[in-house]
C-alpha positions as a Markdown table, in Angstrom:
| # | Residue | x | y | z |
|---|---|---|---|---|
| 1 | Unk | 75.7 | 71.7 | 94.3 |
| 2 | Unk | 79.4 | 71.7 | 94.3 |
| 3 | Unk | 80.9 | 74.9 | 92.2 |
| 4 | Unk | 83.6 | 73.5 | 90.5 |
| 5 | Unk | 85.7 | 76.7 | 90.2 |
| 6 | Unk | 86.0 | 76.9 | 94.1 |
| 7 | Unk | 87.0 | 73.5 | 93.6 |
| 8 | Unk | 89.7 | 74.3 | 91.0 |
| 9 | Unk | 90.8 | 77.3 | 92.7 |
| 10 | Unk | 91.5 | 75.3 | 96.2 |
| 11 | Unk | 93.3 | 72.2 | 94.4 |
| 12 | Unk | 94.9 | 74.9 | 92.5 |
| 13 | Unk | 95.8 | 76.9 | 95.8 |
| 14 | Unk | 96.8 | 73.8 | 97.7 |
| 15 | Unk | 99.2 | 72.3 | 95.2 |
| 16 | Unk | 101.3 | 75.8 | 95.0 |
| 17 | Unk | 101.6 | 76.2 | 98.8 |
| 18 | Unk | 103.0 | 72.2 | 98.6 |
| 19 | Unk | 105.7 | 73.3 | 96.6 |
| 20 | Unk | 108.4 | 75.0 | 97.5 |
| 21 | Unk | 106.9 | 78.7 | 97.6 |
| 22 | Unk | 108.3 | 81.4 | 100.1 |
| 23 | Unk | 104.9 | 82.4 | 101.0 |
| 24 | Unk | 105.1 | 84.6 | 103.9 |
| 25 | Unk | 105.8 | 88.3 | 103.2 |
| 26 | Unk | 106.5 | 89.3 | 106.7 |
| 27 | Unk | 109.6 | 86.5 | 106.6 |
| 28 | Unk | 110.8 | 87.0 | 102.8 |
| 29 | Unk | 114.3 | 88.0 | 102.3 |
| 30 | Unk | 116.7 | 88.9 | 99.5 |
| 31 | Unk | 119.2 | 86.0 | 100.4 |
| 32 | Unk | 116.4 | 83.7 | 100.4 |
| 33 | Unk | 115.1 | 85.0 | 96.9 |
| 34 | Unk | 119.0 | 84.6 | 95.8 |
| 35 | Unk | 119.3 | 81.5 | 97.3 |
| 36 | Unk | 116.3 | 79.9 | 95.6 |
| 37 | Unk | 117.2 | 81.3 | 92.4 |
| 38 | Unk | 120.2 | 79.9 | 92.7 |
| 39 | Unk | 118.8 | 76.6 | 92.7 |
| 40 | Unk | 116.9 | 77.5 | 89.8 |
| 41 | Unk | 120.0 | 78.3 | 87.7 |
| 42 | Unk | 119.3 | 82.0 | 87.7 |
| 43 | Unk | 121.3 | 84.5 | 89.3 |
| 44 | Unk | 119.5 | 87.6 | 90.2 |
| 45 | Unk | 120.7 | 91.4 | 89.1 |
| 46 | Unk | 119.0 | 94.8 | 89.9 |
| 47 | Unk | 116.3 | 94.1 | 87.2 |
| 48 | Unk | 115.0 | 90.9 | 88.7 |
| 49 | Unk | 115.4 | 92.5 | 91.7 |
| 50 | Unk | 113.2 | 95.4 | 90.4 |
| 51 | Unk | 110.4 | 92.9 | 89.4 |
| 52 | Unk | 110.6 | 91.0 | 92.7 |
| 53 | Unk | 110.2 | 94.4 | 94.5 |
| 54 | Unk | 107.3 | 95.5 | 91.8 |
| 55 | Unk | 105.2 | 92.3 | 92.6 |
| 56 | Unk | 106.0 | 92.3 | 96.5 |
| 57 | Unk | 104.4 | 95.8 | 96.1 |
| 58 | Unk | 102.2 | 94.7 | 94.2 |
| 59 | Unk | 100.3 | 92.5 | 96.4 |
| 60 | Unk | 100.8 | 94.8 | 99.3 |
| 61 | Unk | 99.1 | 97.4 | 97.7 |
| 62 | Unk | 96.4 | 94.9 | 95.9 |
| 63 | Unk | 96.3 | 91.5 | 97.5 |
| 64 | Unk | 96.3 | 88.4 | 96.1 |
| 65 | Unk | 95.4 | 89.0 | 92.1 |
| 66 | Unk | 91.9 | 87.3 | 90.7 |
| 67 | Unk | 93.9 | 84.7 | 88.4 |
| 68 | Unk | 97.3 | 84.1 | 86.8 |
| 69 | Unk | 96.3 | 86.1 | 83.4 |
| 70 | Unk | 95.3 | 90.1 | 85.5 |
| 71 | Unk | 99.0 | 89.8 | 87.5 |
| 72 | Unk | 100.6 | 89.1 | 84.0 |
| 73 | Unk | 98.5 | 91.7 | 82.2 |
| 74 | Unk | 99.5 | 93.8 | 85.3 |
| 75 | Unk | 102.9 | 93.0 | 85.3 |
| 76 | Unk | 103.3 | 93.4 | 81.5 |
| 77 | Unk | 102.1 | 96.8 | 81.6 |
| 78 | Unk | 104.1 | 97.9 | 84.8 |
| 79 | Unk | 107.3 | 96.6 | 82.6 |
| 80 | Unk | 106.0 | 98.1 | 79.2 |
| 81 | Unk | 108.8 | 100.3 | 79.0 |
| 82 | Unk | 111.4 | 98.4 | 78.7 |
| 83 | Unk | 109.7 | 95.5 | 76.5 |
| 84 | Unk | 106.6 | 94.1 | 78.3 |
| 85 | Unk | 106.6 | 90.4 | 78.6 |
| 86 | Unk | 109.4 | 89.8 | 76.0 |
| 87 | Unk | 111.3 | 91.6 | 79.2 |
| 88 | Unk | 109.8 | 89.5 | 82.0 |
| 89 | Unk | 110.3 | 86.1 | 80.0 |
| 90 | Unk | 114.1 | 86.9 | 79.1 |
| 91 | Unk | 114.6 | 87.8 | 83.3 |
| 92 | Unk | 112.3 | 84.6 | 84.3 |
| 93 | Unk | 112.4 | 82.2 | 81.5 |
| 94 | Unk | 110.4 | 79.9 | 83.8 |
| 95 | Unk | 107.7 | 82.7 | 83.7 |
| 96 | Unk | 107.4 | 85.9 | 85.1 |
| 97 | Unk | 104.2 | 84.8 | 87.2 |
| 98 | Unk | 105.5 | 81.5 | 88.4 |
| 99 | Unk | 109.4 | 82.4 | 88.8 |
| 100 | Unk | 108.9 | 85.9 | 89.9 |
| 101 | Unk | 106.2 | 85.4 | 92.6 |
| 102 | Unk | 108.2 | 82.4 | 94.0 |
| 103 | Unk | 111.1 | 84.3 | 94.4 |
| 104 | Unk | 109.2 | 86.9 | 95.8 |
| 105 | Unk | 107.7 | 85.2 | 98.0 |
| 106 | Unk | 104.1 | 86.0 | 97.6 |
| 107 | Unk | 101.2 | 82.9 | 97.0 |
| 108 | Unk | 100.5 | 81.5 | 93.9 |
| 109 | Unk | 97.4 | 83.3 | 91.4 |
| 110 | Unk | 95.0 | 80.8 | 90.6 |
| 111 | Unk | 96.3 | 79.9 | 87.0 |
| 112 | Unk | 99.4 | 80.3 | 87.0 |
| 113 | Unk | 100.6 | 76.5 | 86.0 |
| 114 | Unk | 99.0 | 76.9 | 82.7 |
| 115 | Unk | 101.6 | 78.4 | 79.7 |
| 116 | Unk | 99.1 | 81.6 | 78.6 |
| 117 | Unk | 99.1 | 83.1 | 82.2 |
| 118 | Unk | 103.3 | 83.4 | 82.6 |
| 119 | Unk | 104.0 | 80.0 | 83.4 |
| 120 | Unk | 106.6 | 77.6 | 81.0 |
| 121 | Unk | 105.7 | 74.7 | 82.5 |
């Protein structure tokens, strides 16, 4: 019998690397991260630089997160200083999960697409 969260999880998983994701670490760089942003209408400063660094280290240190909702728990309470997720959302209005890890250039947590795990869209 088919589980149908594998199956979720590798539609979800194949649709993000379709898109236009950066998702090789090893060959991430800042004037890529600008550039995309760019396109995005976003022009990135030492805090969304600080954010992009944070979840580059991030999945170094961790991997690739369980779903979209642990990296924003995660990345709300590595930010809780200065504001938590109101933070994050204000620097990546298209969502701190789905923005920040595309302009980090690290893959996609399952979940991400849906609003309640970081994602406006």
């Amino acid at each position: 019998m088919m589980d149908i969260n594998k199956l979720i999880a590798t539609e979800h998983m194949a649709a993000c690397e379709a898109q236009e994701f950066i998702n090789d670490m090893d060959s991430w760089t800042e004037g890529q991260a600008r550039a995309q942003a760019r396109t995005e209408g976003l022009e990135l400063n030492e805090e969304h630089m600080e954010v992009i660094c944070w979840l580059r280290d991030f999945y170094a240190d961790c991997g690739r997160p369980e779903n979209g909702r642990s990296l924003a728990h995660a990345m709300e309470e590595g930010f809780a200083d200065r504001g938590g997720k109101r933070y994050l959302f204000k620097l990546f209005p298209n969502g701190p999960v789905l923005q920040g890890c595309r302009l980090a250039g690290v893959p996609m947590p399952p979940g991400t697409v849906d609003k309640s795990f970081g994602s406006v869209h």
